[in-house]
C-alpha positions in Angstrom: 0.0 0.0 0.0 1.7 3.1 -1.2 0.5 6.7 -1.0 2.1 9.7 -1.6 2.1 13.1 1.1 -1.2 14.3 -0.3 -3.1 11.1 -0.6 -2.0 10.0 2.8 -3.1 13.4 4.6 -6.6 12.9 2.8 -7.3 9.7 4.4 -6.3 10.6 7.7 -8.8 13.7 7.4 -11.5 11.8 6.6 -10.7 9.0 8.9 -10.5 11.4 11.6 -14.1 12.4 10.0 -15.1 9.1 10.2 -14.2 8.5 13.9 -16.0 11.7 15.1 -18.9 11.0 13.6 -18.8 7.2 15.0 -18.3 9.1 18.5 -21.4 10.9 17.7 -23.4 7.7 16.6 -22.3 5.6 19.3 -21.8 7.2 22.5 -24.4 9.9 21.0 -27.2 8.5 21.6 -26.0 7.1 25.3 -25.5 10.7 26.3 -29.1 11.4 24.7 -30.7 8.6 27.0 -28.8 10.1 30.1 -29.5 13.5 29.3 -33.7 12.2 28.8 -33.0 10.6 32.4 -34.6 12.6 34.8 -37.4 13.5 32.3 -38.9 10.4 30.9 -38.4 8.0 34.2 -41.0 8.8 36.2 -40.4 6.6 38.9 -37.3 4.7 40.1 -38.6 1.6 37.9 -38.8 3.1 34.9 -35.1 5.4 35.4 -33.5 1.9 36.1 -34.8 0.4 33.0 -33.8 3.6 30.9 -30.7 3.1 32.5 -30.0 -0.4 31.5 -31.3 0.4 28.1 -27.5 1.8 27.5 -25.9 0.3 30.8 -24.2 -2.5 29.0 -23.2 -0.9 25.7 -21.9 2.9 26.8 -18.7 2.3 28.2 -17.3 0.2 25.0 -18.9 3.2 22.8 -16.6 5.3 24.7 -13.9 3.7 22.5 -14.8 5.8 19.7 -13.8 9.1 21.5 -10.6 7.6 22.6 -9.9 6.6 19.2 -10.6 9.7 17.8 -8.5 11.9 20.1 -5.5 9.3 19.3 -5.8 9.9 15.9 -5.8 13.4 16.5 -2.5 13.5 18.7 -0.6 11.2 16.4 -2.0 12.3 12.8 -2.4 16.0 13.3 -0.1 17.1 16.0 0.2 20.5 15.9 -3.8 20.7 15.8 -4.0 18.5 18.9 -1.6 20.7 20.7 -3.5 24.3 19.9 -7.1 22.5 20.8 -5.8 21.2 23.8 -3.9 24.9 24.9 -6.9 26.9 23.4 -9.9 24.4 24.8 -8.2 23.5 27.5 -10.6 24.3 30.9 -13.8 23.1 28.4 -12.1 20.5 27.7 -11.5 20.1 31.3 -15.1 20.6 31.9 -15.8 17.5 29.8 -13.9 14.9 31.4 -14.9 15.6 34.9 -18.5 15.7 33.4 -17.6 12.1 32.1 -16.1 11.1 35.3 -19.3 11.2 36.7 -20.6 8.3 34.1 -18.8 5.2 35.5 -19.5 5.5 39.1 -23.5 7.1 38.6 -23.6 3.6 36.7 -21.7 1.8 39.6 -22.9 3.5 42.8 -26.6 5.1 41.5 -27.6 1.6 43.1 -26.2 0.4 46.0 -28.4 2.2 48.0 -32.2 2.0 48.4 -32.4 5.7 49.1 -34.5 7.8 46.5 -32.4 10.7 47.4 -29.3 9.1 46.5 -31.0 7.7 43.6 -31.8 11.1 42.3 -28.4 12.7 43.1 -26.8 9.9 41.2 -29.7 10.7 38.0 -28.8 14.2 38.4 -24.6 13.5 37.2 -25.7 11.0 34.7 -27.4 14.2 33.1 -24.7 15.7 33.9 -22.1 13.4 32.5 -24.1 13.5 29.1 -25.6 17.2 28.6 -22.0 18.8 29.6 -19.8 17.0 26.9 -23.3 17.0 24.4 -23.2 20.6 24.7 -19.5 21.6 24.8 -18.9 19.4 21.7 -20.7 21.6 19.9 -19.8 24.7 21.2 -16.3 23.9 20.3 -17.4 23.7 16.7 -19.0 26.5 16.9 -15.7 28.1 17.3 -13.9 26.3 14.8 -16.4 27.5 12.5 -15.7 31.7 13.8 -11.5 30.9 14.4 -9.7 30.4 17.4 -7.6 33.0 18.6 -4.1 32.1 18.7 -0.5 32.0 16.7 2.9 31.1 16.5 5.8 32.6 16.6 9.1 31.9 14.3 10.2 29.1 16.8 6.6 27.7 16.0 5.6 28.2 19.6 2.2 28.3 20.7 0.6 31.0 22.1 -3.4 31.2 22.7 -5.1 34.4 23.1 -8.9 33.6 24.3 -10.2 32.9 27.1 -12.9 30.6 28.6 -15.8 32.7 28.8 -14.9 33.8 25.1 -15.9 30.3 23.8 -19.5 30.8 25.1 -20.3 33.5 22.1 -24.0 33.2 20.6 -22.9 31.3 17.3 -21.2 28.5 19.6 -24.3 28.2 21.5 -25.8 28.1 18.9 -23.7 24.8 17.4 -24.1 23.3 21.3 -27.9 24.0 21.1 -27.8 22.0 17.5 -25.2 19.0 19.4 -27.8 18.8 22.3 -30.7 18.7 20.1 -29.9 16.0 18.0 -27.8 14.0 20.2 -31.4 13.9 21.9 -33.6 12.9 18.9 -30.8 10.2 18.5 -31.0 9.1 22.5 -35.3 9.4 22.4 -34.7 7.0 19.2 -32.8 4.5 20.8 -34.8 4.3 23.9 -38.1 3.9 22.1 -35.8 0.7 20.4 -35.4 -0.5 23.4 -38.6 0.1 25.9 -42.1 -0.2 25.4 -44.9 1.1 26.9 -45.1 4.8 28.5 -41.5 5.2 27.9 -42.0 4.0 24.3 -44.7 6.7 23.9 -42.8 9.1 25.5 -40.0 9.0 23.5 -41.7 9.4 19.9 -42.8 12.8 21.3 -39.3 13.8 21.9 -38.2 12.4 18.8 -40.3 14.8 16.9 -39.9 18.0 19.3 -35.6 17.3 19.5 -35.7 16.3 15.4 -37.7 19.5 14.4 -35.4 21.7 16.6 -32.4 20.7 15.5 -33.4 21.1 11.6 -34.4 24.4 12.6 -31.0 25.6 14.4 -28.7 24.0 11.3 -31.0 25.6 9.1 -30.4 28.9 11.0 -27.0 28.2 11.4 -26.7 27.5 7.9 -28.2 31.2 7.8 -25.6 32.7 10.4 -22.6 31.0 8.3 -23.1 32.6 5.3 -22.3 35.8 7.0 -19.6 35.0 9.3 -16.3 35.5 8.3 -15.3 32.1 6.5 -11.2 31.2 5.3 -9.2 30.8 2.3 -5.8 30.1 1.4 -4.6 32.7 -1.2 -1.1 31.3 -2.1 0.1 28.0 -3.9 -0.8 25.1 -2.1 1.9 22.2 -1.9 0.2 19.7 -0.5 3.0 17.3 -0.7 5.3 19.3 1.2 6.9 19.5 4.6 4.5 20.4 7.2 4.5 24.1 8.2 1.8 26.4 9.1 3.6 29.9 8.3 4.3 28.7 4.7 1.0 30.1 3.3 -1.4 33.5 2.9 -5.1 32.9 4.0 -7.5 35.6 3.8 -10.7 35.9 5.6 -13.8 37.2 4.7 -17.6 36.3 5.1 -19.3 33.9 2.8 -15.8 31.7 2.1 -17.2 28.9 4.1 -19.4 28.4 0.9 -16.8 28.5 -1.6 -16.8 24.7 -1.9 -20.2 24.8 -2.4 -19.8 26.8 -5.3 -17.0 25.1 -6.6 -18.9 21.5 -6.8 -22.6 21.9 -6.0 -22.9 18.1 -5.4 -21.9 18.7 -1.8 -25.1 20.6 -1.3 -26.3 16.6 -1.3 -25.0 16.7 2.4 -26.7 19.2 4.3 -30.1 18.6 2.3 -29.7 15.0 3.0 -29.8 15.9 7.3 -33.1 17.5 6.6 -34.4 14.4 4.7 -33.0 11.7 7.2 -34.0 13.8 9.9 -38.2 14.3 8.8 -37.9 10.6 8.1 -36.7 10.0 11.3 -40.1 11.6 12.8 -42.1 9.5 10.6 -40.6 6.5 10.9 -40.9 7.2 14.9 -44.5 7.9 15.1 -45.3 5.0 13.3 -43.2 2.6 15.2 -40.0 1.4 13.5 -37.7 2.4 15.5 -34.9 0.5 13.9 -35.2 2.1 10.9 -35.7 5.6 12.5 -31.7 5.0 14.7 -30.5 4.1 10.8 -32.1 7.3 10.0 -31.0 9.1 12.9 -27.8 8.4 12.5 -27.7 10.1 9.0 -28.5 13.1 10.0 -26.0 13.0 12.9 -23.6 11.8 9.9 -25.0 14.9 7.5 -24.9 17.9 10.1 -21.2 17.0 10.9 -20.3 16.4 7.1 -21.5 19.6 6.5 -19.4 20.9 8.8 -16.2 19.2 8.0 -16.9 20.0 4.2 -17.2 24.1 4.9 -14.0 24.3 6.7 -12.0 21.9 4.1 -9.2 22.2 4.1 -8.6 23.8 7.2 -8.6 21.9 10.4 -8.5 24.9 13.0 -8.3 28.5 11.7 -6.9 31.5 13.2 -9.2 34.3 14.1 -6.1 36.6 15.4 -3.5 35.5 13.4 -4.9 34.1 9.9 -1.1 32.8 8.5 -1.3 30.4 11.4 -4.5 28.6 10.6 -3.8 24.9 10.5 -5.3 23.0 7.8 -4.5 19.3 6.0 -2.1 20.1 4.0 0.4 21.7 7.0 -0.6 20.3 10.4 -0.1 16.8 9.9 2.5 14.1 10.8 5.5 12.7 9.1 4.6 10.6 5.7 6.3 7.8 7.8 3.9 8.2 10.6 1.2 8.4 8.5 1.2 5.3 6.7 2.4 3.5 10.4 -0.9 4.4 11.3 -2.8 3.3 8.2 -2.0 0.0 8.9 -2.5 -0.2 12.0 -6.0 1.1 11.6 -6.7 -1.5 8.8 -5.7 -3.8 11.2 -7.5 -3.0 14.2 -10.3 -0.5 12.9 -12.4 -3.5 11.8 -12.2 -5.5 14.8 -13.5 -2.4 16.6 -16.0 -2.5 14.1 -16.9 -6.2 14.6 -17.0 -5.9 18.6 -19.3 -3.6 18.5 -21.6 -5.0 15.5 -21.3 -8.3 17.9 -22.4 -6.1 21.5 -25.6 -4.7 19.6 -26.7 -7.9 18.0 -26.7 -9.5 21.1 -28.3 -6.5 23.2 -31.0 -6.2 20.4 -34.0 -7.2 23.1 -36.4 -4.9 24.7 -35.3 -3.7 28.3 -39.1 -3.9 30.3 -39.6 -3.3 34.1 -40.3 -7.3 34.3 -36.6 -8.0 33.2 -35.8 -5.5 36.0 -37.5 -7.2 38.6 -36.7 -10.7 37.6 -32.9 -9.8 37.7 -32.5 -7.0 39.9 -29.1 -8.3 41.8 -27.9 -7.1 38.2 -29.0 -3.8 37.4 -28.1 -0.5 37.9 
């Protein structure tokens, strides 16, 4: 298998694609069920068999973000380093928010006590609204640039702050995350319960779905007016990687350019509005296997479209444009790059094959008789 410089940082952008939106498909919808926790259990019963819906699959789902933020450190270095300086306390944020998962599935029942009950319901929201919302938000800002640069040593130096992040566009993108990371949890669980859960959930799925086609639609809006990047010099995509090599310019609208340039890619976002109103029709008239195939689409189309805009740039520079890191100047060694190829042809498909495995043999209903019949096992 050989691939030159360009060919090679092409497939590690879209496998890094292809990882984040596996993230959002897998351990989406778990942090959907969590965050419809406290809402659609109405009584300790019915939050334990919510709970169990996802109690045996999340943790192995959680590979998928691992995965992804390995790829990210070995495959685009430089990027990993400026998200990790420039996101650091939200990232921060996130992983104690997903501390909280492990032991609220642990400890939520060792004790008989509804208060404890509750407080352990209360950081399983927690541990899936938090990282739901802040994954968007950091798109959001990916979107608008992050404010940092290097100097001629190719140090880093990050110029935002915290409370900078929270801007009304990134809310925006964490409103559209939390939305349809819901629709895809409400989905699942009406897969997996019956009854007044079941019922439940097909009105969420048609409240969280319509809201989240209305944000990216409005987001779409907001984009087209926002100041989007371009590089304006030569681009050598074969070359030694080296973010100050290049002239980008910024200006609004430029997030559409390669929507101009080949209007097939206007397939992607139309196709999240499609999946996602027959995602509410396949809901309301119960196939809900069919409406998490659906559901997944749209998670797959809204972060497409995203990844699609800001080709080729992986993490632009709002205060110092030159810096902007993009595929063709962020990434590894060649060497490096094809070492990981293979190892992800090797190992990417048993990941693939677990998890197919897990969810063919979890396919059954969860019901509140299962959860009195076995309750020395549940959570």
């Amino acid at each position: 298998m050989i691939f030159d410089y360009e060919t090679m940082r092409l497939i590690w952008w879209g496998l890094l694609g292809a990882l984040l939106i596996g993230f959002a498909i897998t351990d989406g919808f778990d942090m959907g069920v969590a965050i419809l926790l406290p809402f659609l259990g109405k009584n300790d019963t019915e939050r334990r068999v919510i709970i169990n819906s996802i109690g045996s699959v999340w943790e192995g789902n959680q590979v998928w973000f691992i995965t992804a933020g390995g790829a990210l450190f070995a495959a685009w270095p430089v990027a990993y380093a400026v998200a990790f300086s420039g996101f650091y306390f939200a990232l921060l944020l996130t992983l104690f928010a997903l501390f909280l998962r492990p032991i609220g599935f642990d400890y939520r029942s060792k004790l008989p006590s509804q208060k404890w009950r509750n407080n352990w319901d209360i950081a399983l929201f927690t541990g899936g609204f938090v990282p739901a919302l802040i994954f968007g938000v950091a798109f959001g800002n990916l979107l608008q640039g992050v404010p940092f640069h290097f100097d001629n040593d190719m140090r880093i130096f990050y110029t935002g702050s915290f409370w900078a992040l929270l801007n009304p566009f990134a809310l925006a993108a964490g409103l559209l995350s939390l939305s349809m990371l819901i629709m895809h949890g409400a989905v699942y669980l009406q897969l997996k319960t019956e009854g007044d859960i079941n019922r439940r959930c097909k009105k969420v799925v048609t409240v969280s779905a319509i809201t989240a086609l209305a944000i990216f639609a409005v987001a779409g809006i907001w984009v087209a007016n926002i100041d989007g990047y371009q590089i304006t010099t030569e681009v050598l995509p074969n070359a030694p990687s080296n973010p100050l090599a290049k002239i980008v310019s910024k200006a609004p609208g430029l997030w559409l350019d390669n929507y101009a340039h080949y209007p097939v890619l206007w397939a992607i976002p139309a196709l999240a509005f499609v999946a996602g109103a027959i995602t509410i029709v396949l809901s309301k008239i119960e196939r809900p296997g069919l409406a998490f195939i659906t559901s997944s689409l749209t998670l797959t189309s809204i972060i497409l479209t995203a990844g699609v805009s800001m080709f080729p740039f992986l993490m632009p520079s709002s205060s110092a444009v030159n810096s902007s890191l993009t595929v063709w100047d962020a990434s590894s060694s060649l060497t490096t790059l094809k070492i990981m190829l293979w190892a992800t042809v090797i190992f990417l498909p048993i990941v693939l094959v677990y998890t197919t495995w897990v969810f063919r043999i979890l396919r059954g209903k969860v019901t509140s008789e299962h959860i009195h019949q076995n309750d020395h096992t549940v959570f």
